[in-house]
C-alpha positions in Angstrom: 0.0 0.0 0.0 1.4 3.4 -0.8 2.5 5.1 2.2 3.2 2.2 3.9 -0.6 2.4 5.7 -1.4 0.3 8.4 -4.6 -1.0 7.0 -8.0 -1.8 8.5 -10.4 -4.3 6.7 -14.4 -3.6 8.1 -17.1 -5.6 8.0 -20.8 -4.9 7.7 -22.7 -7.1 9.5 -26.8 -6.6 9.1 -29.2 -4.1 7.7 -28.8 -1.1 9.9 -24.7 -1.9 9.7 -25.2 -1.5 6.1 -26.9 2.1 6.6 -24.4 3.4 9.1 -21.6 1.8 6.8 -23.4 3.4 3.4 -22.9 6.9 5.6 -19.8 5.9 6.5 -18.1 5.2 2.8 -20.4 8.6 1.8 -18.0 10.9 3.9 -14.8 8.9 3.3 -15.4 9.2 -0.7 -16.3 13.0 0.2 -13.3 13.7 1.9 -11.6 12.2 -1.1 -13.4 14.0 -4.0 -12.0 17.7 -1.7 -11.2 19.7 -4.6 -7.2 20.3 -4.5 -7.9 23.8 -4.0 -9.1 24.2 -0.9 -8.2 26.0 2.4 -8.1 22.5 4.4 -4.8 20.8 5.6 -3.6 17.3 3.7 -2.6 14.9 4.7 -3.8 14.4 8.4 -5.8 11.2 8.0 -5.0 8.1 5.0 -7.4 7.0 3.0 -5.1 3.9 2.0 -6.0 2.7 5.7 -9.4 1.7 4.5 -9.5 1.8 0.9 -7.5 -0.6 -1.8 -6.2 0.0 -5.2 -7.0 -2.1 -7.8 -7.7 -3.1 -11.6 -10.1 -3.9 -13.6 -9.9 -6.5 -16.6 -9.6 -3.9 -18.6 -7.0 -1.6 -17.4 -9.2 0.4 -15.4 -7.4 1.5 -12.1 -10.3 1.7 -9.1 -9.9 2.9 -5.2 -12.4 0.8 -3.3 -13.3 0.1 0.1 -11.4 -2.4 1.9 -14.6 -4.4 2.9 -17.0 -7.7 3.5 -20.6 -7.0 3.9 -23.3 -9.6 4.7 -26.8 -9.1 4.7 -29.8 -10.7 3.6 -31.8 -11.8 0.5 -33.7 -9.2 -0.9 -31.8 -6.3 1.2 -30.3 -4.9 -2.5 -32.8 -3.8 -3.7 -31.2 -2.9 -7.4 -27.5 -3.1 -6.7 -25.6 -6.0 -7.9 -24.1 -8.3 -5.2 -21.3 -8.6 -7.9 -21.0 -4.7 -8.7 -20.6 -3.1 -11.9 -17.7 -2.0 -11.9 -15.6 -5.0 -12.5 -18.6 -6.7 -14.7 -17.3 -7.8 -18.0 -20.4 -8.0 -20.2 -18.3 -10.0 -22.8 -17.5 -12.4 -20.6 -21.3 -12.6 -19.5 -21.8 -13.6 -22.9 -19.1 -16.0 -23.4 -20.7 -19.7 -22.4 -19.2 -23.2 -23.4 -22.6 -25.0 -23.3 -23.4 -25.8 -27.1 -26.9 -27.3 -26.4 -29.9 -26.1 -25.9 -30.5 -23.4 -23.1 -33.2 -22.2 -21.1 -33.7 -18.8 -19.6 -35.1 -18.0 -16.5 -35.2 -14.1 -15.6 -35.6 -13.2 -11.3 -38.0 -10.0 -11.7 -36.3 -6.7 -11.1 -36.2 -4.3 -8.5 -36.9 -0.9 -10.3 -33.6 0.8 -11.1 -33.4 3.1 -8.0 -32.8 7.0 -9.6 -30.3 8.1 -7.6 -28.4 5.2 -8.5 -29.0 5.3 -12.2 -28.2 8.8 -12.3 -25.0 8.1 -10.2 -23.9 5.4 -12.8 -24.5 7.9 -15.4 -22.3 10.5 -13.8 -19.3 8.1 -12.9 -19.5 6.1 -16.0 -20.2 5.2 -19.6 -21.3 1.9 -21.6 -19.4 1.8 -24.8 -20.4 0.9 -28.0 -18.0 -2.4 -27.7 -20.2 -3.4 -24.4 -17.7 -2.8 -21.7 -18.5 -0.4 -19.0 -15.9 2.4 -19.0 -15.4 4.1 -15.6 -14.7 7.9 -15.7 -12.0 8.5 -13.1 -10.4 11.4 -12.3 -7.0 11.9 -10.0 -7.7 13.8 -6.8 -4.2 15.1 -6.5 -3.3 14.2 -3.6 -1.0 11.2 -4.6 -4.1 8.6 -4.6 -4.8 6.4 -7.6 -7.6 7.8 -9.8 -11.0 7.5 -8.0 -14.2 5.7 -9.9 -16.0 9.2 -8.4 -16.7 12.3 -10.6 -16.3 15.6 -9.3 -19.5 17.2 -11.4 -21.7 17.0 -12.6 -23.4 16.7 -8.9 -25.6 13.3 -8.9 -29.3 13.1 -8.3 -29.8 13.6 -4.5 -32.1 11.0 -3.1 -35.3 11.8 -0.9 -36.0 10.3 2.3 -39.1 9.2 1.3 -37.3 6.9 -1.7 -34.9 5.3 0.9 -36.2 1.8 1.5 -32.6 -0.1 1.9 -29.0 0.9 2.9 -28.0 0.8 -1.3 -30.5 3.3 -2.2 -28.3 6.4 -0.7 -24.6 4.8 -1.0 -22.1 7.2 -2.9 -19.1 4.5 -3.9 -18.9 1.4 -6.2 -17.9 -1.6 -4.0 -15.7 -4.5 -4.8 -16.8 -7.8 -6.3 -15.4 -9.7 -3.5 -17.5 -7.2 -1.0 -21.1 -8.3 -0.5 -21.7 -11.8 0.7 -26.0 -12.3 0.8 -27.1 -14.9 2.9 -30.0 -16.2 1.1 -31.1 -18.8 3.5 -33.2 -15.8 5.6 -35.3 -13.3 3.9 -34.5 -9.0 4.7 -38.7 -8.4 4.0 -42.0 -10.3 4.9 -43.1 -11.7 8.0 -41.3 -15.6 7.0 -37.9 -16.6 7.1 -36.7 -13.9 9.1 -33.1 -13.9 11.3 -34.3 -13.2 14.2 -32.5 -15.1 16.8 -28.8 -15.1 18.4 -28.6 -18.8 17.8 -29.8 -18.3 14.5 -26.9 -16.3 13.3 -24.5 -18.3 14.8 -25.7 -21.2 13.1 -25.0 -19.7 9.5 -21.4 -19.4 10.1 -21.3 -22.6 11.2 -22.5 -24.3 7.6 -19.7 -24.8 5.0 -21.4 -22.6 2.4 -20.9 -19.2 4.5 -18.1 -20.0 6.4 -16.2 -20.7 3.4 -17.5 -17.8 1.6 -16.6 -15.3 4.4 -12.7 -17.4 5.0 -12.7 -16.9 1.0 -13.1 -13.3 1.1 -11.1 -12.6 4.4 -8.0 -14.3 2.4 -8.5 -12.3 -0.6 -8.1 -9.0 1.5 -5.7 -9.9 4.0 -2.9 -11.7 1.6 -3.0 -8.4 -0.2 -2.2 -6.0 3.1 1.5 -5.5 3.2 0.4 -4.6 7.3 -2.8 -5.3 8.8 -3.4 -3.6 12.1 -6.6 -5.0 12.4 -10.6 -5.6 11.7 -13.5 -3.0 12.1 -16.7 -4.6 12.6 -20.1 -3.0 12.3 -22.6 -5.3 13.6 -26.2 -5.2 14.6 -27.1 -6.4 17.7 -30.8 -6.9 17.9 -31.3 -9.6 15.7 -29.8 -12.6 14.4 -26.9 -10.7 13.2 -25.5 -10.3 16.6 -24.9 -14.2 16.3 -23.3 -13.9 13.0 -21.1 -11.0 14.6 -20.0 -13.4 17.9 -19.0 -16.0 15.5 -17.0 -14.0 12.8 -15.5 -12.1 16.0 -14.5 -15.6 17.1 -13.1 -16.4 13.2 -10.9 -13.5 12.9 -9.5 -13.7 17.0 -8.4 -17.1 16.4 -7.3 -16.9 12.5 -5.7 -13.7 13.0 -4.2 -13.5 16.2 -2.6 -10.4 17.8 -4.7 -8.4 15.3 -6.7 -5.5 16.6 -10.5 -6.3 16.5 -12.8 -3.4 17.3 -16.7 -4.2 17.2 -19.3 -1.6 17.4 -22.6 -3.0 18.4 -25.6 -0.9 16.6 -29.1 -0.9 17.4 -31.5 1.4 15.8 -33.7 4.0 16.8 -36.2 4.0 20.2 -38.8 1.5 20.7 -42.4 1.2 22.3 -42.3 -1.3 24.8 -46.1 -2.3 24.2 -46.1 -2.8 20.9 -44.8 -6.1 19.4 -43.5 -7.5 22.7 -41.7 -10.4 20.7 -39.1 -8.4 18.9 -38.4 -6.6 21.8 -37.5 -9.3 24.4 -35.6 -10.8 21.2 -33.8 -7.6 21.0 -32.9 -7.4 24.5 -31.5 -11.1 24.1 -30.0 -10.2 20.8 -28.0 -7.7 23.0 -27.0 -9.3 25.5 -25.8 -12.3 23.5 -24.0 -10.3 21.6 -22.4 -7.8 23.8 -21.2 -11.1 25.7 -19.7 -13.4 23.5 -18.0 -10.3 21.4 -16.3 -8.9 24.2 -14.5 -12.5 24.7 -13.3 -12.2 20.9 -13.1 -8.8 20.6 -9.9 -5.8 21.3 -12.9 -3.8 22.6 -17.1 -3.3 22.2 -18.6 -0.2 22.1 -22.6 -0.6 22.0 -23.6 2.5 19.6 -27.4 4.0 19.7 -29.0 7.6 19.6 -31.7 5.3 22.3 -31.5 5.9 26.2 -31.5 2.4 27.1 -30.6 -1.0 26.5 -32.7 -2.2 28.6 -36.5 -3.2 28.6 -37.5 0.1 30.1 -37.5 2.3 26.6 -35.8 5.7 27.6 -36.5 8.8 25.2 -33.7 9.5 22.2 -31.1 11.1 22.5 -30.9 14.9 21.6 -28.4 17.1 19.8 -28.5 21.0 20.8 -27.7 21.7 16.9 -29.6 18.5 14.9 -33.3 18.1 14.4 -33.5 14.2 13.4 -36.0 11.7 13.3 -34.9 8.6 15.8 -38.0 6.6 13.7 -35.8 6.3 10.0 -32.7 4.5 9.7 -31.7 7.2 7.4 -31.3 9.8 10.4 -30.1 7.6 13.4 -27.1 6.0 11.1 -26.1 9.4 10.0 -25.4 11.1 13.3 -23.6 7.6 14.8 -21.6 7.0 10.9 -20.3 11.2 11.8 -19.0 9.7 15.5 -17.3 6.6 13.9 -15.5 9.2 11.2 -13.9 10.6 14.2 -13.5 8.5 16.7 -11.9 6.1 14.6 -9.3 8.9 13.4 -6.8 7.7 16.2 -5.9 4.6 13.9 -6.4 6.5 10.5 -3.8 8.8 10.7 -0.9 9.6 8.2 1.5 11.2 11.3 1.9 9.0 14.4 -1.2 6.9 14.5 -2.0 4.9 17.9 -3.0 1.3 16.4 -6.0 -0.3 17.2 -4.2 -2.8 19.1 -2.9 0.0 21.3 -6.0 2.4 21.7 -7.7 -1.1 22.9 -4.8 -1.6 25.5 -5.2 2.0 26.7 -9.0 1.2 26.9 -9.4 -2.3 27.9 -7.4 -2.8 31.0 -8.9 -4.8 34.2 -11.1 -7.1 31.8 -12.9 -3.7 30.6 -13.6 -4.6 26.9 -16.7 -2.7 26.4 -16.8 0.5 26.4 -18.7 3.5 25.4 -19.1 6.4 22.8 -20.5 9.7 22.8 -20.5 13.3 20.2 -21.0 16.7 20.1 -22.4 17.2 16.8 -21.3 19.9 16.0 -18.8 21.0 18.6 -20.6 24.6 19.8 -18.0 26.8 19.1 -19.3 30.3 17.6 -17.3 32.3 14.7 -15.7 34.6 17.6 -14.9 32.0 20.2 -11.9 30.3 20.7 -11.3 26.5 22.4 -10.5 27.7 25.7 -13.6 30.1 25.4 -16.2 27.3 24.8 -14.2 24.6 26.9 -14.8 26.9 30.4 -18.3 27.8 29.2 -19.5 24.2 29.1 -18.3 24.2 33.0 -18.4 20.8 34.7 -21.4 19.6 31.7 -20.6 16.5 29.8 -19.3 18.0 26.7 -20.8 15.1 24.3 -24.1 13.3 23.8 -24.4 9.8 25.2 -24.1 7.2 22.1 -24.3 4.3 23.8 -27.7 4.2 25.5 -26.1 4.1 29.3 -28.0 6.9 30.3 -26.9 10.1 31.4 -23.1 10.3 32.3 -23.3 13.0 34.6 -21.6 11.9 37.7 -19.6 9.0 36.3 -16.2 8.0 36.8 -14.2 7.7 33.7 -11.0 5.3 33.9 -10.0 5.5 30.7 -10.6 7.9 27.5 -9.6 8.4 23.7 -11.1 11.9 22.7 -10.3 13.7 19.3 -11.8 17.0 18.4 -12.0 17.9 14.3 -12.5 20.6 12.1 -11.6 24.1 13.8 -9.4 26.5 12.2 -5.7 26.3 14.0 -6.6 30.6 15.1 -9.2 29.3 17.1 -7.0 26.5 19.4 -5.8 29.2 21.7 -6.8 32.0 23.5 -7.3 35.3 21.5 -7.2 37.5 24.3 -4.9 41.2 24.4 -1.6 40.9 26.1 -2.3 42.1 29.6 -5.6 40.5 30.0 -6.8 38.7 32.8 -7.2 35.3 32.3 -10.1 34.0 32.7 -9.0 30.4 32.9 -6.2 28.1 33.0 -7.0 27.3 29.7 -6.9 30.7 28.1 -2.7 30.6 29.3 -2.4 27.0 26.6 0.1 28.0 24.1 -1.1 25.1 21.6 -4.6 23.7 21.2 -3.5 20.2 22.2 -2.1 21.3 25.7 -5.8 22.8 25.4 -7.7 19.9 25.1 -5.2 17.8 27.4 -5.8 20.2 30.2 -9.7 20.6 30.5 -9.7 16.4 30.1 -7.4 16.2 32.9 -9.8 19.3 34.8 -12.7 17.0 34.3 -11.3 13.5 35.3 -7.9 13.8 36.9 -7.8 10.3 37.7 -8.2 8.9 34.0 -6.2 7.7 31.4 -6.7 10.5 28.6 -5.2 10.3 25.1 -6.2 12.9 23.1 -5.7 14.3 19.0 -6.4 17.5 17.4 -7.1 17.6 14.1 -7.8 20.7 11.6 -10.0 18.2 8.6 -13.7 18.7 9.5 -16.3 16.3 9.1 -17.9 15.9 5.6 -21.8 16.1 5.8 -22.2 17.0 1.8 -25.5 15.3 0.1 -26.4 11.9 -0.1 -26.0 13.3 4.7 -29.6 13.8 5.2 -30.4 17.9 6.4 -30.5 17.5 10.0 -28.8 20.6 11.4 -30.7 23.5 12.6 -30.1 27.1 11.1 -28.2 28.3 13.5 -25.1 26.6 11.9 -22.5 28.2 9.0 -21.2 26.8 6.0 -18.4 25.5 8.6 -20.7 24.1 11.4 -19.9 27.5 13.4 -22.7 28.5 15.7 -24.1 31.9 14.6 -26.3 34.6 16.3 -27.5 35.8 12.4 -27.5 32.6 10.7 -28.1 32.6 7.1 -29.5 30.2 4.8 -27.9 27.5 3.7 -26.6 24.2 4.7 -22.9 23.6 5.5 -20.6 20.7 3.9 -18.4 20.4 6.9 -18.5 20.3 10.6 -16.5 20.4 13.8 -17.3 17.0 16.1 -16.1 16.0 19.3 -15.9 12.6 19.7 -14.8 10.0 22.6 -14.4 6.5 23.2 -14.3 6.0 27.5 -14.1 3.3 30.0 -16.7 4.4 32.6 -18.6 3.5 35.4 -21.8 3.9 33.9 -21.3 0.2 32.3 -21.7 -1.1 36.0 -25.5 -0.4 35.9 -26.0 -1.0 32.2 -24.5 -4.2 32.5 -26.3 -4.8 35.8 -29.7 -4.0 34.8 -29.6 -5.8 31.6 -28.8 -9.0 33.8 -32.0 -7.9 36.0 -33.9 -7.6 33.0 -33.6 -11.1 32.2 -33.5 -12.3 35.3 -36.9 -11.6 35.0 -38.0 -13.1 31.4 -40.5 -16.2 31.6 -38.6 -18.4 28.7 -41.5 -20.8 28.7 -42.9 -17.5 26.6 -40.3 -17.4 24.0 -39.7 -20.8 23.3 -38.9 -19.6 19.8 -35.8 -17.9 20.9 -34.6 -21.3 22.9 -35.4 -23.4 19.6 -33.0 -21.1 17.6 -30.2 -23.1 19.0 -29.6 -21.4 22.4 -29.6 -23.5 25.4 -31.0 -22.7 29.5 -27.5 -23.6 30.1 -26.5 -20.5 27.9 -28.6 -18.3 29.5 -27.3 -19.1 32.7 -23.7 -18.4 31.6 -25.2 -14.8 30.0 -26.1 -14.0 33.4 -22.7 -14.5 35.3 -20.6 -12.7 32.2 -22.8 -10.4 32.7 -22.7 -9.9 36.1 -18.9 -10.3 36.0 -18.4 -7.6 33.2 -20.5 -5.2 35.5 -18.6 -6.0 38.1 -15.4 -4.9 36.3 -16.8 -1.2 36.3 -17.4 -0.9 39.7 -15.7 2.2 42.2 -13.6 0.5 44.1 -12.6 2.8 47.6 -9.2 4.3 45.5 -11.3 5.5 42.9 -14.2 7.4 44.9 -13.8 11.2 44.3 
């Protein structure tokens, strides 16, 4: 890889991990297509960490994401599982049968318009019958892109976003989607609903195989791996596909890093369908249990206030007006939160490996942990860092992403926090010589030593790492418009906003280690402590047994346990 990257290979496990990860690729491929131009710093974060170069049969040279996706049959809606951009229509053509053949045509989805009109902006189909991708060189040193810079592609509506491929900006590689066809993404039949039921698929031949096949493919081709990214859902079957590739990839590739980020989607409503929701609280703690014994670290990530039974009201963002009921929303907001707390391991200049930002995190059995955002970070066009920093006082300075409830209060052991996107005039204090100094912060001389300081003024006793970084966060369309009009083109907070919608945004974001994960942990135990199994049989048939459960319940109570204030660590 050029640059000698240390690359990451992710996987997309499940229908909501395809909509955060469709967000996700969105602002990477926007943060490549930055015209050369611009006012931002390069060079700060390397795309080569996540993306590969390749070739097509023809010549064609492609940048694509370094990535396996599995989801199920009829979740495509009109995208290829074999994508375009390596199809050879020739060959399609080209069969040694002489006898006689017959045809049998699957009915379409209907060609999805954003997507056709993407196609048409990225590409061609020649006369001769071979697709011909229009590529253009970014300048920054990266091998032409299968991305146009203009014209601009149809933007879709939210109303027209059924599936994760109806909004998703970049081609993909052949080898990326895996579909398992056994289970069905629509109807009320043949659904994976059940922990045991997504184990189970890794364990036949056919998609164990598939998923070794593709892992090889990727992996052989890495000159150094630092690790796997795994988006995986947690409230349905999924969360058993996700325990068992976790498993795959600890034992195959050993001393890798493996970060897992557990999604759920939006709120729910306890009374209605009571079947999905015990399954999801099941789902959950499955999952969250037998990842964390595979996993460098778990980080449970949803804009809900609970995992629990008890549904707990969304999350909300001072600056974002979002619906928690679409998918299109909720994996927006946690895909901008990934994008930077993921920059750690995605850096050009002294990056801290996965490996090591789990270490850091993890110590004292403490593999899960939790994130949380500010979306944008508040600072207004005249404020600087220290300004904003001493006017959030002693207030959590993010939103809670991983439905523990409020943090307020909590003891932090350990935390990874990286602020984006403000302009290097506004890291330190802008005050006239001779001023008194309203805090120790405004007497920084760097915006680092700013940052370090108020972590270490809000929880002396933790572990803090911390990066600075002066790229923003790309929220250009297909990102749905969820920020309020008090925002500028550069997510500043105004007094006089005008009107308009910004492309980039300053964002917050931290991974911790806290004490909160004592009474998440413990009152998800509690919660099924109190389940009557004889009621959801279903979930027992899937191929979990009572003995299971009972083991759920003590790593549960034993992960909690891990979180707990000991005397030392009372303030």
């Amino acid at each position: 890889m050029a640059g000698g990257a240390r690359e990451v290979l992710t996987l997309q496990l499940g229908h909501f991990a395809g909509f955060v990860g469709a967000h996700w690729w969105n602002q990477q491929d926007a943060a490549l297509r930055e015209p050369t131009d611009t006012q931002e710093p390069p060079g700060e974060l390397c795309p080569d960490v996540l993306f590969r170069a390749g070739r097509t049969l023809h010549g064609q040279e492609t940048y694509t994401p370094r990535l396996i996706l599995m989801d199920l049959k009829g979740s495509l809606s009109s995208l290829k599982q074999e994508s375009g951009l390596y199809r050879d229509k020739q060959l399609d053509a080209a069969i040694a049968w002489q006898g006689k053949l017959t045809t049998h045509k699957e009915e379409l989805h209907p060609k999805n318009p954003y997507l056709q009109d993407l196609l048409s902006v990225e590409g061609v189909l020649s006369s001769d019958g071979l697709w011909r991708v229009k590529s253009i060189s970014n300048g920054k040193g990266l091998p032409p892109l299968t991305t146009a810079a203009t014209p601009e592609p149809l933007i879709p509506t939210e109303g027209s976003i059924r599936v994760w491929s109806d909004f998703l900006r970049v081609h993909l590689h052949p080898r990326s989607i895996c579909m398992i066809q056994k289970y069905n993404h629509d109807g009320e039949a043949g659904r994976l609903e059940a922990f045991g039921q997504g184990e189970s698929v890794l364990k036949e031949p056919r998609y164990l195989e598939e998923l070794e096949d593709r892992l090889h493919f990727y992996v052989e081709e890495c000159d150094y791996l630092q690790g796997f990214q795994v988006l995986c859902d947690l409230h349905d079957g999924f969360s058993g596909v996700g325990a068992k590739a976790a498993e795959l990839l600890h034992d195959e590739y050993s001393g890798r890093g493996i970060i897992t980020w557990g999604l759920l989607p939006g709120p729910y409503a306890l009374g209605q369908e009571p079947q999905k929701n015990i399954y999801r609280l099941l789902n959950t703690a499955f999952g969250l249990v037998h990842l964390s014994a595979h996993s460098s670290l778990v980080c449970p990530l949803s804009l809900g206030g609970s995992l629990g039974l008890r549904p707990e009201p969304p999350v909300n963002f001072p600056h974002l007006r979002y619906d928690a009921t679409l998918p299109f929303h909720c994996s927006a907001i946690l895909a901008t939160a990934l994008d930077t707390i993921t920059a750690p391991y995605r850096l050009y200049s002294s990056p801290l490996s996965m490996v090591h930002l789990a270490d850091m995190l993890n110590f004292s059995g403490k593999k899960v942990v939790t994130a949380g955002a500010s979306i944008p970070f508040p600072l207004g066009p005249s404020q600087s860092l220290p300004d904003t920093l001493m006017q959030l006082g002693g207030a959590t300075p993010w939103t809670p992403l991983s439905a523990c409830g409020d943090p307020s209060g909590t003891h932090c052991f350990a935390q990874s926090v990286v602020l984006r996107g403000l302009d290097k005039a506004c890291h330190t204090s802008q005050l006239t010589p001779g001023t008194p100094l309203p805090s120790l912060l405004h007497a920084c001389t760097t915006g680092e030593e700013v940052l370090a300081q108020y972590l270490q003024q809000q929880q002396p006793r933790a572990r803090s790492s911390s990066h600075l970084l002066l790229t923003p966060c790309k929220v250009v369309p297909p990102y749905p418009s969820l920020f309020s009009s008090s925002l500028s083109q550069q997510g500043l907070v105004l007094d006089n906003p005008p009107t308009g919608a910004g492309e980039s945004i300053p964002v917050l974001g931290a991974l911790r280690s806290s004490s909160s994960l004592s009474r998440t942990l413990g009152d998800l135990a509690k919660d099924l402590t109190k389940l009557n199994l004889r009621r959801w049989a279903s979930f027992m048939d899937a191929g979990v047994e009572q003995d299971d459960l009972g083991e759920l319940l003590q790593e549960l109570c034993s992960l909690a346990q891990c979180y707990q204030l000991g005397d030392s660590l009372t303030d």
